[in-house]
LOBALUM-138934 format. One record per residue (C-alpha): residue number from 0; residue in three letters; y, z, x. Coordinates in Angstrom, 1 decimal, padded with zeros to 4 digits. Example, Ala and Ser with C-alpha at 12.3 -4.5 7.8 and 13.67 -1.06 7.14 Angstrom:
# LOBALUM-138934
[rec 0 "Ala" [-004.5 007.8 012.3]] [rec 1 "Ser" [-001.1 007.1 013.7]] 
//
This chain:
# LOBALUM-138934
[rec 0 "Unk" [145.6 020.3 120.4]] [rec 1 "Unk" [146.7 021.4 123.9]] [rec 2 "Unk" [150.1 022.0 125.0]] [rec 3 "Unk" [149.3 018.7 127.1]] [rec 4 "Unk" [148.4 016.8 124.0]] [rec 5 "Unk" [151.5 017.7 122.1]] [rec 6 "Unk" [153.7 016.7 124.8]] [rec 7 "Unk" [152.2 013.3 125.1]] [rec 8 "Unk" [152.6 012.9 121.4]] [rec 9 "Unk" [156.0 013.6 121.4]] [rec 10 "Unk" [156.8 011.5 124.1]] [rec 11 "Unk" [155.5 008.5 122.5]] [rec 12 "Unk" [157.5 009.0 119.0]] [rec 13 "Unk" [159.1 006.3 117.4]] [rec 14 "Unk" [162.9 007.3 117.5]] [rec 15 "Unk" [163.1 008.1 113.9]] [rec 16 "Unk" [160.8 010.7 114.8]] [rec 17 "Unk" [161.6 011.9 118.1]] [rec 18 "Unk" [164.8 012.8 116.9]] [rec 19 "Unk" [163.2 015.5 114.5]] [rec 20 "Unk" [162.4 016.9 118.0]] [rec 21 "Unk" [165.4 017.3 118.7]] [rec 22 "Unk" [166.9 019.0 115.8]] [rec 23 "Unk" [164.4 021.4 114.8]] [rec 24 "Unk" [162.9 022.4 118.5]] [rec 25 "Unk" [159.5 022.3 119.9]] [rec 26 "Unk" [158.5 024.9 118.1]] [rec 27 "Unk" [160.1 023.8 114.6]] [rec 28 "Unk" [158.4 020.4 115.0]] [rec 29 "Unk" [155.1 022.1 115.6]] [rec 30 "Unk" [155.4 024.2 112.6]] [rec 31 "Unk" [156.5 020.8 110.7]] [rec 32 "Unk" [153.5 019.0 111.8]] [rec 33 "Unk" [150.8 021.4 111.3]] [rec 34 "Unk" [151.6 021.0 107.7]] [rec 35 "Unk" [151.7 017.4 107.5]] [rec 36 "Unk" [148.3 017.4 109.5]] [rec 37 "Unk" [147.2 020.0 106.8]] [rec 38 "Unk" [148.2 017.7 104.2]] [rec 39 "Unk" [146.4 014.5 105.7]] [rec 40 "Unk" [143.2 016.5 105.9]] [rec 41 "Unk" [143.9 016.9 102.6]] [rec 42 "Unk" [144.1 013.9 102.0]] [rec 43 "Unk" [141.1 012.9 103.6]] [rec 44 "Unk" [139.3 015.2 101.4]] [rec 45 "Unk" [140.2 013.9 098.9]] [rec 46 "Unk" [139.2 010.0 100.1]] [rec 47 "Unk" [143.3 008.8 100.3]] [rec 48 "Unk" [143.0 006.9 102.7]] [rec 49 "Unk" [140.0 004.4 101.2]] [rec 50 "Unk" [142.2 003.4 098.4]] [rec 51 "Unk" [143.7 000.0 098.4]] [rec 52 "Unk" [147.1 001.1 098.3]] [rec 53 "Unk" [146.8 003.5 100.9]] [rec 54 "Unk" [145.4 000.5 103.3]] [rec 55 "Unk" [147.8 -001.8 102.5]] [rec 56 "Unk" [150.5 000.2 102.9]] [rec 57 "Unk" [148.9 001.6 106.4]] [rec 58 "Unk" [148.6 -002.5 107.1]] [rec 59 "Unk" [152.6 -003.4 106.7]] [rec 60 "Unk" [153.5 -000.4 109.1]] [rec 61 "Unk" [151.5 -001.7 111.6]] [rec 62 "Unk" [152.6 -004.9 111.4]] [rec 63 "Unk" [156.5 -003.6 110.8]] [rec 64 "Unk" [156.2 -000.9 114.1]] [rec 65 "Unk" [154.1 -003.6 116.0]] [rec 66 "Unk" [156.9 -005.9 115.3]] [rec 67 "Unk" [159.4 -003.4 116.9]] [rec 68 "Unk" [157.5 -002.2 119.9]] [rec 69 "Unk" [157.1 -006.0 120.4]] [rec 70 "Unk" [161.3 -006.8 120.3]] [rec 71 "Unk" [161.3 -003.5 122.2]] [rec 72 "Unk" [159.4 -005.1 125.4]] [rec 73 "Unk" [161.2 -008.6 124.8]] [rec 74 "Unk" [164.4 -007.1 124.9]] [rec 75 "Unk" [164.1 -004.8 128.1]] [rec 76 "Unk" [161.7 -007.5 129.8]] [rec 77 "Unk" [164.7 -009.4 130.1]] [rec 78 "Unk" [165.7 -009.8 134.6]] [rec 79 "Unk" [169.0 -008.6 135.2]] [rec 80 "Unk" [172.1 -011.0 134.4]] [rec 81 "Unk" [173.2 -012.7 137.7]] [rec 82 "Unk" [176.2 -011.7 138.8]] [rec 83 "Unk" [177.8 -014.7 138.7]] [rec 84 "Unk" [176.7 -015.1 135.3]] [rec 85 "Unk" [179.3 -011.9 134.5]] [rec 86 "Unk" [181.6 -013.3 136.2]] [rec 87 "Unk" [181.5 -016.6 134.3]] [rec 88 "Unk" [181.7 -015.1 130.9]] [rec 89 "Unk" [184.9 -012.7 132.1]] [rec 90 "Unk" [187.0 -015.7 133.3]] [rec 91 "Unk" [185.8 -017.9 130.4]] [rec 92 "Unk" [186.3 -015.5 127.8]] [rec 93 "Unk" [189.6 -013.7 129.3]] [rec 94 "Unk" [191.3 -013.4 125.6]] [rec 95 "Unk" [188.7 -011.1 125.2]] [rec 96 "Unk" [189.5 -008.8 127.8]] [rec 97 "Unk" [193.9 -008.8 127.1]] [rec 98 "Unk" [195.2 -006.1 126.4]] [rec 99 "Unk" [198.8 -005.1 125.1]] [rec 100 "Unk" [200.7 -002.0 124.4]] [rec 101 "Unk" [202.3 -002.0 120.8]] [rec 102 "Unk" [204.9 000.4 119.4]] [rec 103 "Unk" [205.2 -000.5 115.3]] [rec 104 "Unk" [206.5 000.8 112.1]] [rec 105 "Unk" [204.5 001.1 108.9]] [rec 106 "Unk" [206.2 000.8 105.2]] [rec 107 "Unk" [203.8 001.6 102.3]] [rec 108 "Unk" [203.6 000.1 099.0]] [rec 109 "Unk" [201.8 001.6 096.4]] [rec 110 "Unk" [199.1 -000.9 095.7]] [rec 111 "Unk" [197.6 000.9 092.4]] [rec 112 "Unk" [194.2 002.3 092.0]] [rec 113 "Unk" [191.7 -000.6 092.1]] [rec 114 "Unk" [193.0 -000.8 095.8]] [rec 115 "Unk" [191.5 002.7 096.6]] [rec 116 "Unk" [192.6 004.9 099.5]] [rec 117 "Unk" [194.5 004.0 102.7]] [rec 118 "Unk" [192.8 005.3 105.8]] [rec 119 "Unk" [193.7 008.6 107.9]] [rec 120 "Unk" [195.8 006.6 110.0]] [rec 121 "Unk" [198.0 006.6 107.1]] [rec 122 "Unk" [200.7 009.4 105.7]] [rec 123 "Unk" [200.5 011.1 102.7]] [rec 124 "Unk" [202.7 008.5 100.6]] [rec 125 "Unk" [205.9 011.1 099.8]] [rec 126 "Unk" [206.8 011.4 095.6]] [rec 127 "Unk" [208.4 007.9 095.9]] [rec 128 "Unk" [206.4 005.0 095.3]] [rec 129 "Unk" [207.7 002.0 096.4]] [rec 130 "Unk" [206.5 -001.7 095.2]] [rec 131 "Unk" [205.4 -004.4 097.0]] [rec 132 "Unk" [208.4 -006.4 096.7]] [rec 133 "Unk" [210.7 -002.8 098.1]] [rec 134 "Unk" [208.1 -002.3 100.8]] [rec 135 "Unk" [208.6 -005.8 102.2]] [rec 136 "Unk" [212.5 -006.1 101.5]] [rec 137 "Unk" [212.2 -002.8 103.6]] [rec 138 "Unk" [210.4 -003.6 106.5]] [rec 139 "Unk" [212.8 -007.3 106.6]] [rec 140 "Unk" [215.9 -004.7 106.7]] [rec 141 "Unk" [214.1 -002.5 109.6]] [rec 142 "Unk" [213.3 -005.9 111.5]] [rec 143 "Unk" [217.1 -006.8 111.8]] [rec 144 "Unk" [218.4 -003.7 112.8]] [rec 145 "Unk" [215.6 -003.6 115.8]] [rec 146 "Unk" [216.8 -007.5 116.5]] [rec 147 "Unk" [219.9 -006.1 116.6]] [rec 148 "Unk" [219.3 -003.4 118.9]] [rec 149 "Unk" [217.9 -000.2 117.5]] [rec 150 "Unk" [215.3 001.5 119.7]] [rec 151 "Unk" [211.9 001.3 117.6]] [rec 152 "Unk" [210.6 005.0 118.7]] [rec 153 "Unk" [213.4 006.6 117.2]] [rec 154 "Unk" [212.9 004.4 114.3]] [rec 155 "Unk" [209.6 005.0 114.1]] [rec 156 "Unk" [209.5 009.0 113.7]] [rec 157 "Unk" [211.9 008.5 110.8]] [rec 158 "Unk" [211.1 005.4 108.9]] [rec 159 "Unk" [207.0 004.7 109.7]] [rec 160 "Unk" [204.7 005.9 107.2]] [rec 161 "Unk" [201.9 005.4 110.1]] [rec 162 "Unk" [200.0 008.6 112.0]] [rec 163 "Unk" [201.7 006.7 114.8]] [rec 164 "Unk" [205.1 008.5 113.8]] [rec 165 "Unk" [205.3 011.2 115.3]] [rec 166 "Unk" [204.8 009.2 118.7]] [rec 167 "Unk" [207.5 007.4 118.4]] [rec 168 "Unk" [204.9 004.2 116.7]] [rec 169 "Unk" [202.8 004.1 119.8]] [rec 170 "Unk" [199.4 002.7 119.5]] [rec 171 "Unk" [199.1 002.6 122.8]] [rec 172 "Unk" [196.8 -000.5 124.3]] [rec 173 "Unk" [194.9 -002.5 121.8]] [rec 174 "Unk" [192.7 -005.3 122.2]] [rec 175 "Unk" [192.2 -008.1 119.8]] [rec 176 "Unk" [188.7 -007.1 118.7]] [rec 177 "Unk" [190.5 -003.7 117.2]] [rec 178 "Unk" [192.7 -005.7 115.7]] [rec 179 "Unk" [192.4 -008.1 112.1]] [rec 180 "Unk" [191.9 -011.7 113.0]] [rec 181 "Unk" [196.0 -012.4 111.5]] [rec 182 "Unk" [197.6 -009.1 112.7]] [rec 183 "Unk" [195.8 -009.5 116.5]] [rec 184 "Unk" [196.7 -013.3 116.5]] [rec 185 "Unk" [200.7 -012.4 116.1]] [rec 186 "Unk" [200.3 -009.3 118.7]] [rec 187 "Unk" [199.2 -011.5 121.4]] [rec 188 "Unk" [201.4 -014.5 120.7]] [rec 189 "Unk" [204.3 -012.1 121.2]] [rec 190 "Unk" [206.3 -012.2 124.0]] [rec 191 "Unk" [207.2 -008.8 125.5]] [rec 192 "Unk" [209.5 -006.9 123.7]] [rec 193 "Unk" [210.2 -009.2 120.8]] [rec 194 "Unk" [209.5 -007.9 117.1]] [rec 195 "Unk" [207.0 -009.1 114.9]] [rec 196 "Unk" [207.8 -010.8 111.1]] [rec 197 "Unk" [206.5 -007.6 108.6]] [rec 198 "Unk" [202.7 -008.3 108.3]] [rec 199 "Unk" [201.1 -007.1 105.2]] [rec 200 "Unk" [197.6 -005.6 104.8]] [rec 201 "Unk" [196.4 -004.0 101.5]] [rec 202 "Unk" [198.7 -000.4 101.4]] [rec 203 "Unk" [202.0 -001.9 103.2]] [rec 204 "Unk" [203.6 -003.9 105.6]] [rec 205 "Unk" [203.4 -003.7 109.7]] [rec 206 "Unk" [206.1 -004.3 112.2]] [rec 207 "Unk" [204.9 -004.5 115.8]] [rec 208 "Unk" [206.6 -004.5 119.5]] [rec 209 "Unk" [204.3 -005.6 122.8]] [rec 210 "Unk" [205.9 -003.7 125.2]] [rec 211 "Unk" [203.5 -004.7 127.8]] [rec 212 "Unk" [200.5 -007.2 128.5]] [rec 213 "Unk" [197.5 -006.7 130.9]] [rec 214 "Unk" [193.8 -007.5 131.6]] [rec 215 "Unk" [191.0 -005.5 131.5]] [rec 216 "Unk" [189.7 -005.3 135.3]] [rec 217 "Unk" [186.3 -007.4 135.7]] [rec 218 "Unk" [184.6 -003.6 137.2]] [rec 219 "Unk" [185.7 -001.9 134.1]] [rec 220 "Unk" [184.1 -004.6 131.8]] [rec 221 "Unk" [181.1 -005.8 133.3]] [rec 222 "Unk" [178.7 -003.3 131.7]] [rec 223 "Unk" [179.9 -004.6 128.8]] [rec 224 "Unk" [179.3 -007.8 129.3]] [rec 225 "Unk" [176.3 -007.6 130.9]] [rec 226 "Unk" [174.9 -005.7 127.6]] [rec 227 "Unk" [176.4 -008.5 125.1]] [rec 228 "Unk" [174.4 -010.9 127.3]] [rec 229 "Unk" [171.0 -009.3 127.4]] [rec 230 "Unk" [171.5 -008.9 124.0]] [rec 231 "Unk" [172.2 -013.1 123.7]] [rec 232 "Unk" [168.5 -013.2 125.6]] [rec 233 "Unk" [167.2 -010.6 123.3]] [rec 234 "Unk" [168.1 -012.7 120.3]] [rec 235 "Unk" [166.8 -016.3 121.9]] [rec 236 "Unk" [163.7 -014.9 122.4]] [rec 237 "Unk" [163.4 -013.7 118.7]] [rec 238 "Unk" [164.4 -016.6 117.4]] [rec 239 "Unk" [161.9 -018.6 119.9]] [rec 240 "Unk" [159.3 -016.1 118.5]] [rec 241 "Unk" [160.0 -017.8 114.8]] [rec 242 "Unk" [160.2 -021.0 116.2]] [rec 243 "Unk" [156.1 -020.2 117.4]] [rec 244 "Unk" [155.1 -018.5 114.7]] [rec 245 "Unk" [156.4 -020.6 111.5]] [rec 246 "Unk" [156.4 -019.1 107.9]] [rec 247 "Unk" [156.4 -021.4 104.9]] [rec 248 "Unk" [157.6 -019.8 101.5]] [rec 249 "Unk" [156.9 -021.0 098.3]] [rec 250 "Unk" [160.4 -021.4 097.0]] [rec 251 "Unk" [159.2 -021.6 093.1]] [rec 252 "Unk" [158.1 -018.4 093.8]] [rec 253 "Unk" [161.3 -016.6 095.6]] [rec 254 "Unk" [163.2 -018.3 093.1]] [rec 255 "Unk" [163.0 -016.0 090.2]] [rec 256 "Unk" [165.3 -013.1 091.1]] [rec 257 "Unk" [162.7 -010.7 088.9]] [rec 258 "Unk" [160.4 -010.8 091.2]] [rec 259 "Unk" [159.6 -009.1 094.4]] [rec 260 "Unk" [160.2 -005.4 095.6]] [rec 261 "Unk" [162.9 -004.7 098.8]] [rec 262 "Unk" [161.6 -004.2 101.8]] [rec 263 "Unk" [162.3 -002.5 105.3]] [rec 264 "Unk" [164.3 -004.7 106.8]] [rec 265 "Unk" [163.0 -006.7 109.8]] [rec 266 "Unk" [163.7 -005.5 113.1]] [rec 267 "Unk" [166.7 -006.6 115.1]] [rec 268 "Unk" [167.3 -006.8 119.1]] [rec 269 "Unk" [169.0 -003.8 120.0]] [rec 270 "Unk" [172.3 -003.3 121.0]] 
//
């Protein structure tokens, strides 16, 4: 093989593989491949690759890596998106793009062991363990003394058991996607500067402040949006390729669970 020849080879890797490049060097991959060659010889020796599970197998990866190359060229076949069509989805989708800045306190609860581990975000619970019932009466008494006045960042570095703490509870600018479906739905139905009711997720109970509201600019969004809709073409076009190609399954078959073996799964537009 000339240097030529192995360049072209590895520029034409599937990603899986190309990546291999990448981690063990030219040189490492070279090294790598000269043994699996050595092995295939091998195995050509020895008449492998005539046996029926050898061609069948060689068969499904064709099909499976055809399959891909194929979404592949659907996908960045695609013409550009108009740029009205951007702009469309940005003023029809504007929730998508708010924004608001959020201070909040955190009070913990311990949830016992079937609940696992809270996530980094959260502080080392100290030696006492409150219930869920404390936790909540807790949060209820912090909630009145910030409707009554008390500034929430100085709260917060005392009385949040959030990462957040030690800034004063800032999270800084969130947007709904970051958010769970309940907890973003109160944020953004607050107006600015109110305080939230305690909102409880599995490990404790969440007070939230919007000090401030805002849209994303259009500019700073639309390679976004362009990407989600290219990949809204990607996926009409696979889902026009079923409509062409039709597959019938014997559901007496597929309907004893025993049977069958898990395969690859099928390829998907990318993203």
């Amino acid at each position: 093989m000339t240097a030529a020849e192995f360049d072209k080879m590895i520029s034409t890797l599937p990603p899986q593989y190309a990546s291999a490049v990448n981690t063990l060097g030219k040189k490492g991959f070279a090294e790598q491949y000269a043994n699996i060659l050595g092995l295939a010889m091998e195995g050509e020796k020895r008449k492998l690759d005539q046996r029926e599970d050898f061609l069948q197998a060689i068969a499904f990866q064709r099909i499976f890596y055809l399959a891909q190359t194929t979404l592949n060229e659907l996908s960045t076949s695609a013409p550009p998106v108009p740029p009205e069509e951007i702009k469309n989805y940005y003023d029809s989708h504007s929730a998508e793009f708010e924004e608001a800045k959020v201070r909040g306190i955190y009070v913990t609860f311990d949830p016992g062991p079937e609940a696992g581990q809270p996530g980094q975000n959260v502080k080392q619970q100290s030696e006492v363990k409150r219930t869920e019932q404390e936790a909540k009466t807790r949060a209820e008494d912090l909630r009145q003394k910030l409707l009554a006045g008390e500034d929430i960042s100085a709260m917060a570095k005392t009385e949040s058991d959030h990462a957040t703490s030690s800034n004063g509870g800032d999270f800084g600018y969130v947007r709904r996607s970051q958010m769970p479906p309940e907890m973003g739905s109160v944020i953004f139905a607050l107006e600015r500067n109110l305080i939230s009711e305690p909102l409880r997720d599995r490990f404790g109970f969440f007070l939230f402040k919007v000090e401030e509201k805002r849209f994303q600019s259009l500019d700073s969004v639309r390679a976004t949006i362009e990407a989600n809709l290219r990949q809204q073409v990607a996926t009409a076009l696979v889902e026009k390729v079923k409509t062409d190609y039709p597959i019938m399954l014997d559901n007496d078959f597929f309907s004893d669970p025993t049977l069958g073996t898990p395969v690859p799964s099928p390829p998907q537009p990318p993203k």
